[in-house]
C-alpha positions as CSV (number, residue, x, y, z in Angstrom):
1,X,0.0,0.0,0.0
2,X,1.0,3.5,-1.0
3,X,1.1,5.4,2.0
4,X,2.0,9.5,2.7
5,X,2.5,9.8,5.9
6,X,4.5,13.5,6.1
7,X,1.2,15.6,6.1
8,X,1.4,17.6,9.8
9,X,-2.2,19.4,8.9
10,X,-3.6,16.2,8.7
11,X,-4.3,13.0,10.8
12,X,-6.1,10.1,10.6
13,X,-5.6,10.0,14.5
14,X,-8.2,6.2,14.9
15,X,-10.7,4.3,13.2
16,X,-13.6,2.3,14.3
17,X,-17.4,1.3,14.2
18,X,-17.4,2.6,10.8
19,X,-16.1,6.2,11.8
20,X,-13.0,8.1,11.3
21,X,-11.3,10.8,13.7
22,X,-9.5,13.2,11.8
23,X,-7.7,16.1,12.7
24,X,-7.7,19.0,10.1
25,X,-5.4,21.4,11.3
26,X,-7.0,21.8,14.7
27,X,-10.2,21.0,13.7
28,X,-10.9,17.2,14.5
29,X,-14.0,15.8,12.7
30,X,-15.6,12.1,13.0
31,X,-17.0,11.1,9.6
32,X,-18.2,8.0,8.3
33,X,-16.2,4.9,6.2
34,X,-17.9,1.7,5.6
35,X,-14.6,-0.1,5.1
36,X,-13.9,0.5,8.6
37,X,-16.0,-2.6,10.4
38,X,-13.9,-3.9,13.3
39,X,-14.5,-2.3,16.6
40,X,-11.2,-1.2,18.2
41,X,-12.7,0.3,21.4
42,X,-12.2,4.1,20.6
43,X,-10.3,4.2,23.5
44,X,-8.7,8.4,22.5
45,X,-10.6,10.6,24.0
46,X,-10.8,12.9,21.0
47,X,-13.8,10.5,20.1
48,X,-15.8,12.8,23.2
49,X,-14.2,15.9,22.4
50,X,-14.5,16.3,18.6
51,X,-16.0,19.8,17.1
52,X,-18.6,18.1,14.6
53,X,-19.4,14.5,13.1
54,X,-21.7,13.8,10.5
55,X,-24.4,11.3,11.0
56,X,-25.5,9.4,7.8
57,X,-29.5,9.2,7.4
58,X,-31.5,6.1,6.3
59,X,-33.0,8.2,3.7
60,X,-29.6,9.0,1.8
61,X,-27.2,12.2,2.6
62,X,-27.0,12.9,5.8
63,X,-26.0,16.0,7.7
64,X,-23.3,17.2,10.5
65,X,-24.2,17.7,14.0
66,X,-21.4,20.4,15.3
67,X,-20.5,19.5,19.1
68,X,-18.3,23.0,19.1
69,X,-17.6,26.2,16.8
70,X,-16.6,25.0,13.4
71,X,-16.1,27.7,10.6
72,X,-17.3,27.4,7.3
73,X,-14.0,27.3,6.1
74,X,-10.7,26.8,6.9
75,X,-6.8,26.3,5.6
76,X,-5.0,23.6,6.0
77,X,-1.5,22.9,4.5
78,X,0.6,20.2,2.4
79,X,4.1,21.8,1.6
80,X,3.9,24.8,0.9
81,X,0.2,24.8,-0.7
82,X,-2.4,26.1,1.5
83,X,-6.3,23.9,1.0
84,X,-9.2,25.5,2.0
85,X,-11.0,22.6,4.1
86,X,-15.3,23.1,4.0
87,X,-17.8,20.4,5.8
88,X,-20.2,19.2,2.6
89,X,-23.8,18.0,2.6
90,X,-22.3,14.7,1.4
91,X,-19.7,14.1,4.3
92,X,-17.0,15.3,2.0
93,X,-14.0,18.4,3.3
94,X,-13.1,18.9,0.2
95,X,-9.9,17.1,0.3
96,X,-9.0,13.5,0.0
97,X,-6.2,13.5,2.1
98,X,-5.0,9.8,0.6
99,X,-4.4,11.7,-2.7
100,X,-1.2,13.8,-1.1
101,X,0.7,10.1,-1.8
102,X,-0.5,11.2,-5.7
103,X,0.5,14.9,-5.2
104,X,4.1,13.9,-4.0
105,X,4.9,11.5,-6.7
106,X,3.4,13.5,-9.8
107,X,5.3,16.6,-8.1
108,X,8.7,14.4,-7.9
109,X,8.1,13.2,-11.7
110,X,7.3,16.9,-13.4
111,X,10.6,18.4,-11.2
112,X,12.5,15.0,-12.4
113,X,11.6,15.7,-16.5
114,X,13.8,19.0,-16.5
115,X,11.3,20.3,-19.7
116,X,8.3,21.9,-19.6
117,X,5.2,19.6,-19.1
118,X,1.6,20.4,-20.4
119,X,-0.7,18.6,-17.7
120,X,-4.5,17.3,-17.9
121,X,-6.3,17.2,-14.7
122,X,-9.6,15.8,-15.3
123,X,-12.3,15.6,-13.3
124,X,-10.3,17.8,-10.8
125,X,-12.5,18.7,-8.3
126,X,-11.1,21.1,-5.8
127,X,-7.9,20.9,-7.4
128,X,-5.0,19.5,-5.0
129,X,-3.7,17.7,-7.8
130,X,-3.9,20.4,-9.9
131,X,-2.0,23.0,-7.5
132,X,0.8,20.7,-7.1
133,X,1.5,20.3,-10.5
134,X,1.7,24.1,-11.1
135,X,3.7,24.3,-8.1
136,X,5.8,21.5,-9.6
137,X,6.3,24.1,-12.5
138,X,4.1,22.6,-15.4
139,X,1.1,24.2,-17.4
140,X,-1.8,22.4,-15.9
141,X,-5.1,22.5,-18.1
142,X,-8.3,21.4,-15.3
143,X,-11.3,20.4,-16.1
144,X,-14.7,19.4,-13.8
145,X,-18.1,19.4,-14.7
146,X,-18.7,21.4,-11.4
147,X,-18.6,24.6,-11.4
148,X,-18.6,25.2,-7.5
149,X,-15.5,22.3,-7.5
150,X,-14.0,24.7,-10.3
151,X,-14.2,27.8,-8.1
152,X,-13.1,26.1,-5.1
153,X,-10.3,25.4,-7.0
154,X,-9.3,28.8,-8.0
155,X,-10.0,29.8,-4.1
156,X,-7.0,26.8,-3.7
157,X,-4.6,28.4,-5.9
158,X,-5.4,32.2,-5.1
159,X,-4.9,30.8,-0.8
160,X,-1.3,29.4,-2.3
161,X,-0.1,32.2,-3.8
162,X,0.5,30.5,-7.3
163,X,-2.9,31.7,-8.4
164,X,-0.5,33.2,-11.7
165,X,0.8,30.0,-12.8
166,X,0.0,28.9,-16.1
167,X,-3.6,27.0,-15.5
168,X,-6.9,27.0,-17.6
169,X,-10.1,26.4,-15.0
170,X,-12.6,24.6,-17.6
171,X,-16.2,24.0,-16.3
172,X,-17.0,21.0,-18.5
173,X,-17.7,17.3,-19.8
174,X,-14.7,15.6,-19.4
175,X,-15.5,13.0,-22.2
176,X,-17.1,15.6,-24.4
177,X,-13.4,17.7,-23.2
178,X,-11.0,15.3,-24.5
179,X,-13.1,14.7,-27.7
180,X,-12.8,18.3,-29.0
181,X,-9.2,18.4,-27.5
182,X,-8.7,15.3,-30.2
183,X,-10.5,17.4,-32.6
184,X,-8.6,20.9,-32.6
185,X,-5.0,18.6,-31.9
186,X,-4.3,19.6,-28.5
187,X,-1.6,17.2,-26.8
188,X,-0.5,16.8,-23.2
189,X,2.3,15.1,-21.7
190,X,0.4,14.0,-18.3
191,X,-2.6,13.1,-17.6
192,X,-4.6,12.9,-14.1
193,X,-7.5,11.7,-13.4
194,X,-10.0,10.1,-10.7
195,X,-12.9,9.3,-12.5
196,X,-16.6,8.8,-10.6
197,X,-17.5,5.5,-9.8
198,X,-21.5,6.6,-11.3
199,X,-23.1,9.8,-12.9
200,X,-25.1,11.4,-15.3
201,X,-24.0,14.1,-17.7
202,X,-26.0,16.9,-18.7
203,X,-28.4,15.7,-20.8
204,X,-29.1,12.7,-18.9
205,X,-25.9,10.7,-20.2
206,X,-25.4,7.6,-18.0
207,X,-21.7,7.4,-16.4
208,X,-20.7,3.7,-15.0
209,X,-17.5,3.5,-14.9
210,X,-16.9,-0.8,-15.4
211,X,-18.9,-0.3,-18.5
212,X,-17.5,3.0,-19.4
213,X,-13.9,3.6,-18.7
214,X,-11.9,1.3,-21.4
215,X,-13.6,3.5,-24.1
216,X,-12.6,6.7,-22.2
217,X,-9.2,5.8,-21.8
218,X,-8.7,5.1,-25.3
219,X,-10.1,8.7,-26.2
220,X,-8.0,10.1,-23.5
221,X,-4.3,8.1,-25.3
222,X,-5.3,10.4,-28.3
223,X,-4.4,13.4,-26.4
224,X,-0.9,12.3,-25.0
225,X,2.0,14.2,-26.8
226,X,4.3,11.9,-28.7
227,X,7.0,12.1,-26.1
228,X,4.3,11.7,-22.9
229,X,5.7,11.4,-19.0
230,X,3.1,9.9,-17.1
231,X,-0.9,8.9,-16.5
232,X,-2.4,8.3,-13.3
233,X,-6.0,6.4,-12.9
234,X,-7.1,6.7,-9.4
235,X,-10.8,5.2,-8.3
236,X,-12.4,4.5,-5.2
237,X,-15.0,2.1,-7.1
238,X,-14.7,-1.0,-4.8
239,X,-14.9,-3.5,-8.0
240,X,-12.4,-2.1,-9.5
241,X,-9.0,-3.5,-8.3
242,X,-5.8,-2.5,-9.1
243,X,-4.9,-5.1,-11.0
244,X,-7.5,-4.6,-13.4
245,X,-6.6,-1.1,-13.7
246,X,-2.9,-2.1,-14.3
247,X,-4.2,-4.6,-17.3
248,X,-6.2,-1.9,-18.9
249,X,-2.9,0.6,-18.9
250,X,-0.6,-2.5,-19.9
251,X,-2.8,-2.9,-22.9
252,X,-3.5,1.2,-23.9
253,X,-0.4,2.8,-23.1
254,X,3.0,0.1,-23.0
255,X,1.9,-1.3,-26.7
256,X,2.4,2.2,-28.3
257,X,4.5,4.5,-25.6
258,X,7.0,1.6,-23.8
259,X,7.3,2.3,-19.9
260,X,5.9,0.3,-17.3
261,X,2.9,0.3,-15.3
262,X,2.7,0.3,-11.3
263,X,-0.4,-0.7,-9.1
264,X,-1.7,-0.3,-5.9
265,X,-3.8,0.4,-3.2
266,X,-3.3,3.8,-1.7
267,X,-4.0,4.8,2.2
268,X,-4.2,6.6,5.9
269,X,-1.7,5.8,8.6
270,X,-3.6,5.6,12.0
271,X,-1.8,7.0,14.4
272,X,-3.9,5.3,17.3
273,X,-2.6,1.6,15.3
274,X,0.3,2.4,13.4
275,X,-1.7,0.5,10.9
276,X,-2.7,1.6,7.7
277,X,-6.6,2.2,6.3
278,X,-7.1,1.5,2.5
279,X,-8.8,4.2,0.6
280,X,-8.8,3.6,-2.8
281,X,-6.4,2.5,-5.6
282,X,-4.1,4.1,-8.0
283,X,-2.7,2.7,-11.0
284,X,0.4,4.9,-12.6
285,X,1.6,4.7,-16.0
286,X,5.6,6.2,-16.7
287,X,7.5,6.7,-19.7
């Protein structure tokens, strides 16, 4: 399991009965995670003195209940980019803190090429990845079919101070994106991406990704540059393993570009354990 564990504004501090106890800068929320379904006592008493948790309802959604003062937003840090962390409708902060393991190594790669790299982000939410690659020193293009996620992104990059890096915010269909990108000839040498496990577009368009993402890949290989650096696939669909993921790379990208493919689960140390919670899975393609 891939595993960042040098992130001081966040930490996964224990795990158990289905929660989390995080600590966001000084804001420690309980939130819940259906992977977690041991019982490990939640002996840290953080557990009683937490400033919100969000209870999940029968009926879908759910909704926090705030136990002390939480603002409606607040910054944390990873390096030297600053986050602006917000409690969602839908349990979410705004941040996947798993992803910095991501961040780190596409940062590494881009200051490792010693050229200038054009990078896709697509569906790029609130735009960690994106800010690190800028801060990396490559062109980033982003593109989510949120606006809201868009803007929250720009609020990322303006709170970091690298708001004037090359970037292009795109509000947009990611698969009708790289479709006119094929069309006008535009190229990139990276792409990132962490598709949804299930959507709809905007005219009703179904989005499942088991039945949908081999055909999306292979649109998204006809915008890599001839010289590319890199593609990362993250997804948090549980069906979806890494191996699989690794196949579907193997067979798109190593036939044409060389390179290898590397796959595997990604994750949260718990300080409480020591041990480590899986939260997803990342496959990486590298020239």
């Amino acid at each position: 399991m891939r595993v960042y564990d040098n992130w001081k504004d966040y930490e996964l501090i224990d795990c158990s009965d289905g929660e989390r106890l995080e600590r966001w800068g000084n804001i420690i929320l309980i939130r819940p995670d259906p992977q977690i379904i041991w019982s490990s006592g939640k002996k840290n008493p953080l557990w009683h003195n937490a400033h919100a948790r969000y209870h999940r309802s029968n009926k879908g959604g759910g909704s926090w209940e705030m136990y002390k003062n939480v603002p409606d937003s607040w910054k944390v840090k990873f390096k030297n980019l600053t986050f602006n962390v917000k409690p969602m409708g839908f349990k979410h902060t705004g941040v996947f803190p798993e992803q910095a393991v991501n961040w780190d190594w596409a940062q590494n790669t881009i200051k490792s090429e010693n050229r200038p790299l054009n990078i896709l982000n697509l569906f790029g939410y609130t735009g960690c990845a994106t800010l690190a690659c800028m801060d990396a020193g490559a062109k980033v293009c982003h593109v989510d079919a949120s606006k809201g996620m868009v803007q929250w992104a720009k609020e990322n990059a303006q709170s970091s101070g690298i708001a004037d890096k090359p970037v292009r915010w795109l509000v947009d269909d990611c698969v009708k994106f790289v479709q006119r990108e094929i069309r006008r000839g535009n190229k990139y040498d990276g792409i990132i991406m962490d598709p949804p496990s299930y959507g709809r577009g905007p005219n009703g368009e179904v989005w499942k990704i088991e039945e949908k993402l081999y055909s999306f890949m292979e649109l998204c290989v006809g915008v890599l540059s001839d010289n590319p650096s890199f593609l990362i696939l993250n997804s948090y669909t549980t069906g979806l393993s890494p191996a699989v993921m690794e196949y579907l790379l193997n067979i798109l990208l190593v036939s044409r570009f060389g390179g290898r493919v590397s796959s595997d689960e990604i994750g949260l140390k718990v300080s409480e354990s020591g041990l480590c919670l899986p939260c997803g899975s990342t496959v990486i393609w590298e020239k």
